[in-house]
VOLUMTI-755571 format. One line per 3 residues: number of its first residue (from 1); for each residue x, y, z of N, C-alpha, C. Coordinates in Angstrom, 3 decimals. Example, Ala and Ser with C-alpha at 12.3 -4.5 7.8 and 13.67 -1.06 7.14 Angstrom:
2
1> 13.190 -5.690 7.800 12.300 -4.500 7.800 13.200 -3.300 7.800 | 12.850 -2.250 7.080 13.670 -1.060 7.140 12.900 0.030 7.870
//
This chain:
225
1> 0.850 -1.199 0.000 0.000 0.000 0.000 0.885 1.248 0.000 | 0.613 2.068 -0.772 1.132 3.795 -0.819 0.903 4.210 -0.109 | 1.789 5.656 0.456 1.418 6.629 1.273 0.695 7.624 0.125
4> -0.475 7.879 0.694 -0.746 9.262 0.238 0.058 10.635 -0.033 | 1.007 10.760 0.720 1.672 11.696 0.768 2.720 11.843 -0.117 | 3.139 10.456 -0.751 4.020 10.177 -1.934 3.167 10.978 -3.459
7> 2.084 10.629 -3.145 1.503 11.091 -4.425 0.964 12.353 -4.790 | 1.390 12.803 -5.470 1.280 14.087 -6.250 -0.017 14.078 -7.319 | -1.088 14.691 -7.016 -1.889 14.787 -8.448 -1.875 15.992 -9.019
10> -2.050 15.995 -10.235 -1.737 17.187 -11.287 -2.634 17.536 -12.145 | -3.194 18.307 -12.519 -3.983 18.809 -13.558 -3.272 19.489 -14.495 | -2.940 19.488 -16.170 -2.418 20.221 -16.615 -3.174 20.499 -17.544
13> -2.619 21.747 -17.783 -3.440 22.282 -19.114 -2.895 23.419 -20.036 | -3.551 23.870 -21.026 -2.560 24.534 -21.932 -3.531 25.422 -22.685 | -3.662 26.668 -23.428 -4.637 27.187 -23.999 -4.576 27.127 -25.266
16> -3.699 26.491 -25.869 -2.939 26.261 -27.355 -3.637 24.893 -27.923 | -5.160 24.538 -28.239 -5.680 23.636 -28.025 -5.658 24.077 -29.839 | -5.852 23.126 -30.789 -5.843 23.542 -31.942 -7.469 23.202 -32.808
19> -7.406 22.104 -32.470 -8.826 21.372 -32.998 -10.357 22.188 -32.084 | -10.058 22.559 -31.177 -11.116 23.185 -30.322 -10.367 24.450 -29.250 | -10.026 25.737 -30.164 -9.119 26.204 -29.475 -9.359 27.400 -28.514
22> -8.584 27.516 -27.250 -9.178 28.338 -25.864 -10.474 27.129 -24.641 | -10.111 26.236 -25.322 -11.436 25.215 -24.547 -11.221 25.412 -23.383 | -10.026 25.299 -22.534 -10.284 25.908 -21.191 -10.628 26.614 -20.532
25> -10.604 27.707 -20.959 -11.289 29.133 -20.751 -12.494 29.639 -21.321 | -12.925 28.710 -21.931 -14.391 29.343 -22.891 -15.315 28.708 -22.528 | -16.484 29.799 -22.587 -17.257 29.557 -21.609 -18.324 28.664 -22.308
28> -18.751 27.609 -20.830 -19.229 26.433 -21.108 -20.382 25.778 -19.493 | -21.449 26.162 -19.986 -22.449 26.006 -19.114 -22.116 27.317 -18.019 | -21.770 28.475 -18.501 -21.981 29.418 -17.275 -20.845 29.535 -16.606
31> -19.955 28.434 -16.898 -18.632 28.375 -16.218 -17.360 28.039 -17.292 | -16.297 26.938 -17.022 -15.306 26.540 -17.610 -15.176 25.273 -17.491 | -13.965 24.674 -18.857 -14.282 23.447 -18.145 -13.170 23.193 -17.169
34> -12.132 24.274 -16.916 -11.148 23.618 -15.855 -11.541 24.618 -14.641 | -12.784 25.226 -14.832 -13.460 25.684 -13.692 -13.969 24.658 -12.720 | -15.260 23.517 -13.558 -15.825 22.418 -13.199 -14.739 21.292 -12.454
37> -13.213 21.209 -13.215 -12.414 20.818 -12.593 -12.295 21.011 -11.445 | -11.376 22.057 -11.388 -10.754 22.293 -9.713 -11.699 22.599 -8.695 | -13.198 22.985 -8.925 -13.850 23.118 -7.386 -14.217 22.105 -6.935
40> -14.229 20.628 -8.641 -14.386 18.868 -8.128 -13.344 18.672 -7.023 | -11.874 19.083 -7.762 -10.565 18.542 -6.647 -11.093 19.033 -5.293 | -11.510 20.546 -5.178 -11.247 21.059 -3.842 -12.687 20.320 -3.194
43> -13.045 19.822 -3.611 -14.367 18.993 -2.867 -14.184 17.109 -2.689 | -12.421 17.141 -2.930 -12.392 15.594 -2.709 -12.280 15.094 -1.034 | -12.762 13.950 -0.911 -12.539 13.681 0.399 -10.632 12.993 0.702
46> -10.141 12.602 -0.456 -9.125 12.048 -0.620 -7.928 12.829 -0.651 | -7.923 13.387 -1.437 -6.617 14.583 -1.888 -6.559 15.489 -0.519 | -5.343 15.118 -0.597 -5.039 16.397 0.615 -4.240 17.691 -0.137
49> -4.706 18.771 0.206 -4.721 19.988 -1.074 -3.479 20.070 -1.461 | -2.322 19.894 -0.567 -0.341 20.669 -0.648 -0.323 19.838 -1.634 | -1.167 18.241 -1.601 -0.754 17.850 -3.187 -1.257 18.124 -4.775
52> -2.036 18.814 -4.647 -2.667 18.692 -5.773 -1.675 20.279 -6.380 | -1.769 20.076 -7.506 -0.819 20.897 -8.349 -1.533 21.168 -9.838 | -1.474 22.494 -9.967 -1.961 23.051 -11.211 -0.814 22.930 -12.210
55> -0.779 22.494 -13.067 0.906 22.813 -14.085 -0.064 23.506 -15.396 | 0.422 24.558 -15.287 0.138 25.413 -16.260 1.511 27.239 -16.931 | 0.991 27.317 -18.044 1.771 28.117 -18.811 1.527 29.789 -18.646
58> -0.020 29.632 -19.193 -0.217 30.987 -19.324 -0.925 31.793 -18.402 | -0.625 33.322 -18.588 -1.406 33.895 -16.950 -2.274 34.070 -16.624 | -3.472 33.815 -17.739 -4.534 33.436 -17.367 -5.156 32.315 -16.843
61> -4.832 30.732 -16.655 -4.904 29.728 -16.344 -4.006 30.081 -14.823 | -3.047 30.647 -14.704 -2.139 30.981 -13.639 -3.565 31.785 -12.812 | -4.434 32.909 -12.738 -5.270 33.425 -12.504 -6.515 32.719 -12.326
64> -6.760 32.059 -12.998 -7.736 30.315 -12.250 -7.108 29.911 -11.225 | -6.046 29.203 -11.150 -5.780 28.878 -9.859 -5.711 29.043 -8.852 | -5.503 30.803 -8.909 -4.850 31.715 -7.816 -6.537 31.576 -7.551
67> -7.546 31.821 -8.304 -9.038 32.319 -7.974 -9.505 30.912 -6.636 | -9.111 29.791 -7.072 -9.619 28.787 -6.528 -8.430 28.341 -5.332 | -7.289 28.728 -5.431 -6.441 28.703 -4.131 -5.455 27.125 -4.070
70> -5.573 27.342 -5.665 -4.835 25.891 -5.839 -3.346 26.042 -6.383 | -2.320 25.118 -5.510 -0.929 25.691 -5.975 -0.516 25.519 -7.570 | 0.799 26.586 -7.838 1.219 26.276 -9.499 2.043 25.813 -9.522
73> 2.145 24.290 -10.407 3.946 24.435 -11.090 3.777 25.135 -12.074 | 5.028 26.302 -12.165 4.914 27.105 -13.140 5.558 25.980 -14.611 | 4.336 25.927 -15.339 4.985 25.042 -16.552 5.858 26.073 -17.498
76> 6.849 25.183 -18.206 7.745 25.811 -19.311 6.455 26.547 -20.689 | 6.985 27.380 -21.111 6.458 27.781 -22.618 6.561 26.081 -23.472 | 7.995 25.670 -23.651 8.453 24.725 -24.703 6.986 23.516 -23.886
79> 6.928 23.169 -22.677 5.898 22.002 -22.499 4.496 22.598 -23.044 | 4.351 23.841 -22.716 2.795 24.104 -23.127 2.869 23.815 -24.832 | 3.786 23.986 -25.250 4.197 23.898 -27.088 3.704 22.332 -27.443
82> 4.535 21.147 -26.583 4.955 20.489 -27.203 4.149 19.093 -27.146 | 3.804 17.912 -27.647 3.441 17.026 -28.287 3.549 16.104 -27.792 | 4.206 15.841 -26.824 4.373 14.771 -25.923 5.308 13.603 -25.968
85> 6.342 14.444 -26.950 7.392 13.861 -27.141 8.870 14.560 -27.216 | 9.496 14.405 -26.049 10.049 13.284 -24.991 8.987 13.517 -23.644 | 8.612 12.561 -23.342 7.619 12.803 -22.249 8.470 13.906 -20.980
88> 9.786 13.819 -21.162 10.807 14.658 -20.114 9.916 16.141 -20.655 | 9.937 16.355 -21.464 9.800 17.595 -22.223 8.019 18.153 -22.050 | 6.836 17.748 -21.902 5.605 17.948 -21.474 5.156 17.566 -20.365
91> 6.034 16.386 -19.502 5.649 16.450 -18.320 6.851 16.955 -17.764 | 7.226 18.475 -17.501 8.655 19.025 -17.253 8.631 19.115 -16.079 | 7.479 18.566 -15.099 7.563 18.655 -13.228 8.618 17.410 -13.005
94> 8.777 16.832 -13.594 9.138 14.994 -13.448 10.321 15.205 -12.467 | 11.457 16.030 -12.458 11.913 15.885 -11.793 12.491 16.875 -10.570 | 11.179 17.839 -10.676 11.207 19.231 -9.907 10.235 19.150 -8.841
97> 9.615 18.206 -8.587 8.731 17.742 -7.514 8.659 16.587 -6.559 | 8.496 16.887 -5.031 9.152 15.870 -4.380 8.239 15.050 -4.175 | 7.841 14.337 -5.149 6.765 13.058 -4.905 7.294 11.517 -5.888
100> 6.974 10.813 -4.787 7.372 9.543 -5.577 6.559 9.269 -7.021 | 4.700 9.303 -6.868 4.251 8.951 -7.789 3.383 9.948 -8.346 | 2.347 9.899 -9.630 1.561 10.996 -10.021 0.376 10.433 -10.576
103> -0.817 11.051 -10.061 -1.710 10.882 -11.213 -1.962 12.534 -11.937 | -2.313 12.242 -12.901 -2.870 13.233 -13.763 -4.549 13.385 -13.983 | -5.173 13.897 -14.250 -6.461 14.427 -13.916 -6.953 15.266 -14.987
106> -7.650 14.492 -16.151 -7.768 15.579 -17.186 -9.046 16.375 -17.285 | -9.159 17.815 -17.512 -9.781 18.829 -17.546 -10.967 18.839 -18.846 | -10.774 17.563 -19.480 -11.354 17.452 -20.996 -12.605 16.619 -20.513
109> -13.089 16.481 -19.595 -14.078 15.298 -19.135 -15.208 15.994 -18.294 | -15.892 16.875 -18.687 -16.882 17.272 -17.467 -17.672 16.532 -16.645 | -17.906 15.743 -17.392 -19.226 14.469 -16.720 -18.398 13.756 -15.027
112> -17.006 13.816 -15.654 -16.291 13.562 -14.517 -16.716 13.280 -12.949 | -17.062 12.648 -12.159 -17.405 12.796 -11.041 -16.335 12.966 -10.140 | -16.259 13.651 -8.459 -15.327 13.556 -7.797 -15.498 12.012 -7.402
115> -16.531 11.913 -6.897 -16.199 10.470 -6.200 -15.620 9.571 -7.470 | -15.587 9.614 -8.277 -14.705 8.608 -9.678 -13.556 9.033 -9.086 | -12.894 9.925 -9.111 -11.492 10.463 -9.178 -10.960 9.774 -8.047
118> -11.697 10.126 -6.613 -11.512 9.836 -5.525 -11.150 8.152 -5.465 | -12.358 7.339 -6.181 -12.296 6.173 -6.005 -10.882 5.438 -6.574 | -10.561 6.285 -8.257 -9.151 6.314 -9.029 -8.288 6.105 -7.605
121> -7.919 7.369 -7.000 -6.625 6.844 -6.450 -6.998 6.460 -5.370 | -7.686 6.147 -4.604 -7.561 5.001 -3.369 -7.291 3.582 -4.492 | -7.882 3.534 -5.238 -7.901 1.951 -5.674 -6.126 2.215 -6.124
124> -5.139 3.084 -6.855 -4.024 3.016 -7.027 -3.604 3.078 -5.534 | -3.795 3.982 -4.626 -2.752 3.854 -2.982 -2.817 2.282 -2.954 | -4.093 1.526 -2.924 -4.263 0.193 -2.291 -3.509 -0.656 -2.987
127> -2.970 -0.771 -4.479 -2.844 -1.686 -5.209 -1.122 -1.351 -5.314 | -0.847 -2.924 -5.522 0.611 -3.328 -5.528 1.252 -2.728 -7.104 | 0.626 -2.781 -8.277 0.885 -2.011 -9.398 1.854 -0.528 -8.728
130> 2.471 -0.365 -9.933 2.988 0.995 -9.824 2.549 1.998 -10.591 | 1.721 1.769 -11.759 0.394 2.722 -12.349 -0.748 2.107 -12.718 | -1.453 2.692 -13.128 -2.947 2.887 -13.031 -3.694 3.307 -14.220
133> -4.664 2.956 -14.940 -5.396 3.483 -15.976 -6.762 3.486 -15.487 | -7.487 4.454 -15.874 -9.129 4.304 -15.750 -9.292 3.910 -17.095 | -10.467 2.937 -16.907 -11.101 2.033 -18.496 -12.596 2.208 -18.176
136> -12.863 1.791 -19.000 -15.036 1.134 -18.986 -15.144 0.089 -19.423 | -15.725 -0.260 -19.387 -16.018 -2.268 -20.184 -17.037 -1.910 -21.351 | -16.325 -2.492 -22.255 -17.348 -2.824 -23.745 -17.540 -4.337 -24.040
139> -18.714 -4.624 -24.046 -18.915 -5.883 -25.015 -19.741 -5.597 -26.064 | -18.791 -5.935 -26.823 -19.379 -5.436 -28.359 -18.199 -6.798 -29.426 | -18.470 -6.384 -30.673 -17.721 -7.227 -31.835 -16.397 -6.705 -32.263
142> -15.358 -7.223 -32.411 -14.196 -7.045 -32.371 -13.420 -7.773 -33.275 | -12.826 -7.386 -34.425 -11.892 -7.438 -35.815 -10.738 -6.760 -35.647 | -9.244 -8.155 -35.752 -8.190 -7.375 -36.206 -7.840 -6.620 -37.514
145> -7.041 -6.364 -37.720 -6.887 -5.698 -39.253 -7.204 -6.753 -40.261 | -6.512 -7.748 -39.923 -7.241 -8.744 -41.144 -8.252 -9.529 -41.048 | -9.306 -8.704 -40.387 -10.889 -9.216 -40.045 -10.639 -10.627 -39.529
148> -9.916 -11.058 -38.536 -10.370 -11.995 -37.497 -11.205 -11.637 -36.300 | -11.924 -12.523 -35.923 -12.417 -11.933 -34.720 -11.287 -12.203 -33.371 | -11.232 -10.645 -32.954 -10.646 -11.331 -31.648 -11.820 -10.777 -29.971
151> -12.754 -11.498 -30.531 -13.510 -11.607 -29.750 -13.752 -12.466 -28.596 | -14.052 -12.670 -27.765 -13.556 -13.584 -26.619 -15.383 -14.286 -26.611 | -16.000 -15.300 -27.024 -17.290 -15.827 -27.223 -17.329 -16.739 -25.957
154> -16.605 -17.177 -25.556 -16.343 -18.454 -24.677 -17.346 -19.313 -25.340 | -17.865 -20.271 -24.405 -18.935 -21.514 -25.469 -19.685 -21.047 -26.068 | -20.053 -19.455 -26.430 -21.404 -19.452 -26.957 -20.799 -19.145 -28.497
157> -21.709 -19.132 -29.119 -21.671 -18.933 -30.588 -22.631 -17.778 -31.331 | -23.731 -17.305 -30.412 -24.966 -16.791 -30.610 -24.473 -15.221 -30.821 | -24.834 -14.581 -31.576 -25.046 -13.177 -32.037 -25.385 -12.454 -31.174
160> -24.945 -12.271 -29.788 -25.543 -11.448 -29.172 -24.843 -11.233 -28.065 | -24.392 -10.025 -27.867 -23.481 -9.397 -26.847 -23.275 -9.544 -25.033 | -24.781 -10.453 -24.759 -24.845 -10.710 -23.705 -23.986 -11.459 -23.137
163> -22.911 -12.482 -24.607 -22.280 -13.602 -23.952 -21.173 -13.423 -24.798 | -20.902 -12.362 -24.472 -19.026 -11.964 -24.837 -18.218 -11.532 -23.741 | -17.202 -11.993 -23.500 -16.453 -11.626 -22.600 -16.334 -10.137 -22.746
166> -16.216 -9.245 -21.994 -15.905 -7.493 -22.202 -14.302 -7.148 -22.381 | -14.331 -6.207 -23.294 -13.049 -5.853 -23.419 -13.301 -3.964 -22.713 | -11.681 -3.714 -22.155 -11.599 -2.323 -21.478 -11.332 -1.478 -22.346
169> -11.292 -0.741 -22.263 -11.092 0.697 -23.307 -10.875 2.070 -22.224 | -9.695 2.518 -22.589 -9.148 3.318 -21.880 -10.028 5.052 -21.651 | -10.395 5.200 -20.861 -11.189 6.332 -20.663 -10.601 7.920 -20.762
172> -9.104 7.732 -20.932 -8.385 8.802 -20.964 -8.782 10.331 -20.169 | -8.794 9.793 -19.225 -9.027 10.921 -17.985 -8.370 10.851 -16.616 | -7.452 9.711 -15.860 -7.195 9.408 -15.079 -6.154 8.548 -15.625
175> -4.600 8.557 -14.934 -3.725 8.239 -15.481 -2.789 8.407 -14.265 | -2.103 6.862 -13.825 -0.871 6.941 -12.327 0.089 6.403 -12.887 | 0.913 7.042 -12.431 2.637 6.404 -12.597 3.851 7.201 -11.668
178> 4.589 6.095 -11.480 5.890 6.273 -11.300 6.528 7.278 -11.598 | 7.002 8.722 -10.821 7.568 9.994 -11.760 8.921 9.359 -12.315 | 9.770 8.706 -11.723 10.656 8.793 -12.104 11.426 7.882 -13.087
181> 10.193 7.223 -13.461 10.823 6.934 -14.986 10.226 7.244 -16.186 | 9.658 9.015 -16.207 9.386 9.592 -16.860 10.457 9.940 -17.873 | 12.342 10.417 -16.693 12.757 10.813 -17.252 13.477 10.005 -18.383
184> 12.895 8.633 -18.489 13.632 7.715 -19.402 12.759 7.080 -20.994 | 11.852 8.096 -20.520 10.691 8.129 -21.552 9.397 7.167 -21.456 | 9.288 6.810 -20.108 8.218 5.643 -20.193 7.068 6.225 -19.037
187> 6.072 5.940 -19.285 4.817 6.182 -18.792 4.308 4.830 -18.426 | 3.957 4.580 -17.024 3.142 3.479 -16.781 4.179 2.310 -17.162 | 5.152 2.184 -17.375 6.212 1.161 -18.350 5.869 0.050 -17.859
190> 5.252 -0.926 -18.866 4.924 -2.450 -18.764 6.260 -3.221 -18.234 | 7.084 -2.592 -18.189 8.579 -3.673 -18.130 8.452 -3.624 -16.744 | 8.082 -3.245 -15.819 7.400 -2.568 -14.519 6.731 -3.565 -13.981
193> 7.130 -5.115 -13.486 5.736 -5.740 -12.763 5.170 -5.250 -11.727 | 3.790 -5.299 -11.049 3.008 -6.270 -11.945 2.556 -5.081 -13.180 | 2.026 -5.626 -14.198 1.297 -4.306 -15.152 0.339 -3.272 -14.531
196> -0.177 -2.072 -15.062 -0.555 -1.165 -14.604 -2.374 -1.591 -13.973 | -2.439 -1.173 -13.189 -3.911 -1.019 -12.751 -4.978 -1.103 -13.034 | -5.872 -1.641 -13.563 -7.529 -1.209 -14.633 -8.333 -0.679 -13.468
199> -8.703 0.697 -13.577 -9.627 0.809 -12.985 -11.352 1.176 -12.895 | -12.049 0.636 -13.099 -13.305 0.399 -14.216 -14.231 1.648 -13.768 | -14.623 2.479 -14.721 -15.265 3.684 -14.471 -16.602 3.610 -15.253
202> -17.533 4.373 -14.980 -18.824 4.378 -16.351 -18.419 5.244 -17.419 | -19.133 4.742 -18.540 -18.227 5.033 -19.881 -18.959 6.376 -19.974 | -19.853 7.095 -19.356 -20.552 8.192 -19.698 -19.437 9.754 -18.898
205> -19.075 8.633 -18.328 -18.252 9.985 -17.466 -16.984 10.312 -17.768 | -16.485 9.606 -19.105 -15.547 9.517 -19.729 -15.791 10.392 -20.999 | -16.517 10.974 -21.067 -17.247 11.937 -22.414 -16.002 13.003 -22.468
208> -15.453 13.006 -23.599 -13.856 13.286 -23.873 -14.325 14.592 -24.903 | -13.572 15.829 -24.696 -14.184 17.229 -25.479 -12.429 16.995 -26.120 | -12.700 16.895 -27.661 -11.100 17.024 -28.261 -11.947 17.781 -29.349
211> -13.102 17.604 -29.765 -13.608 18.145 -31.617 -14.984 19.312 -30.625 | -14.673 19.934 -31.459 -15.609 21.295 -31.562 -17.470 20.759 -31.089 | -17.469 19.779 -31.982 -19.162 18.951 -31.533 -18.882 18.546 -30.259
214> -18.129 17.906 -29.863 -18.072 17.369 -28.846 -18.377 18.236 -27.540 | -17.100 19.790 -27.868 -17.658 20.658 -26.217 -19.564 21.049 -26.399 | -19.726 21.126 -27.621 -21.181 21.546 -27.740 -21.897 21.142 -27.363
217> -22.017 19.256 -27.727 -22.504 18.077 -26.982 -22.630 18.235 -25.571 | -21.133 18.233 -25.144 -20.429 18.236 -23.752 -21.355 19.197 -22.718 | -21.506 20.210 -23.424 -22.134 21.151 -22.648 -23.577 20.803 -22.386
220> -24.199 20.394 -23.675 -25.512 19.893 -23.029 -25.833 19.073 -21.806 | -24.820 17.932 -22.260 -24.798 16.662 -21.215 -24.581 17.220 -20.009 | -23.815 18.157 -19.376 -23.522 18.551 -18.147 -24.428 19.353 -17.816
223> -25.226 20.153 -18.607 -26.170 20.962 -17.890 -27.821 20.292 -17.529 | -27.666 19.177 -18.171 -28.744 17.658 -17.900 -28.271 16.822 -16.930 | -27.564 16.409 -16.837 -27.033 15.670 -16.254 -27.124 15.949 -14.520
//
């Protein structure tokens, strides 16, 4: 089991969004979406606040934080730039922060719940893994490139999804690892026993804003929801 206190969570963000651009700051149900973020963090029962960390670039995102009373790593210009390659180079806290491990916490997910997040890292403190993914379960039909099925049927044969084994699918919102073999380019690194964590979330709260429809969508769903 982890100490809490080892772990560092992070929110980062950047205003240089290209496909949907200013999404952090533009306004979305009355608010933001890394507004909806951080008053989730400051309402976790889990996170104890000295850890939670804003990594951000510009001074307006710097001015969110300060509004909500949440600390900054001041991020580089070149990380807010860059692509995510060398991971040294976009995650540039890796070795400027005194925490053993990290999750990340993405700002692209409104539906997001705290108690999800919350539940995320207790289930990483508890677990012998050294990272962590949030997934959802799909059972559905499944083709490799050269149309095999790699579907998991077990005895049944029948057309119908009730009796397929489920496959995970990564929810890309919640993400733990090891900082320090960031600086060697690996995230979560499978070479790492045991492998990383699954941690099973509802697939609705995983509603991911990257395309222009999507925050539009996005926005509905949260103001229903």
């Amino acid at each position: 089991m982890k100490n809490i206190k080892d772990v560092c969570i992070i929110v980062q963000a950047r205003l240089g969004s290209q496909r949907v651009p200013g999404k952090m700051l533009r306004p979305f149900a009355g608010t933001t979406l890394i507004d909806i973020l951080l008053e989730k963090l400051k309402n976790s029962k889990v996170i104890p606040q000295e850890n939670l960390l804003f990594s951000v670039y510009e001074p307006e995102l710097k001015e969110v934080a300060n509004k909500h009373g949440i600390k900054i790593f001041h991020r580089s210009e070149t990380s807010a730039k860059s692509e995510g390659n060398p991971l040294s180079e976009i995650y540039d806290w890796h070795d400027q922060i005194p925490f053993k491990y990290v999750i990340l916490v993405s700002a692209c997910n409104p539906l997001l719940k705290i108690e999800t997040i919350d539940n995320f890292i207790k289930g990483f403190i508890e677990a012998d893994e050294e990272g962590a993914f949030a997934v959802f379960e799909k059972k559905t039909y499944y083709w490799d490139i050269n149309g095999n099925s790699i579907t998991n049927w077990g005895d049944s044969r029948i057309m119908n999804t009730k009796f397929v084994e489920p496959i995970y699918e990564a929810a890309h919102c919640l993400y733990a690892s090891r900082i320090d073999i960031i600086k060697d380019g690996f995230w979560m690194d499978t070479n790492i026993p045991p492998q990383p964590k699954l941690v099973v979330m509802e697939e609705e709260e995983a509603f991911d804003i990257d395309y222009e429809w999507q925050f539009k969508l996005g926005e509905l769903l949260y103001q229903n929801q």
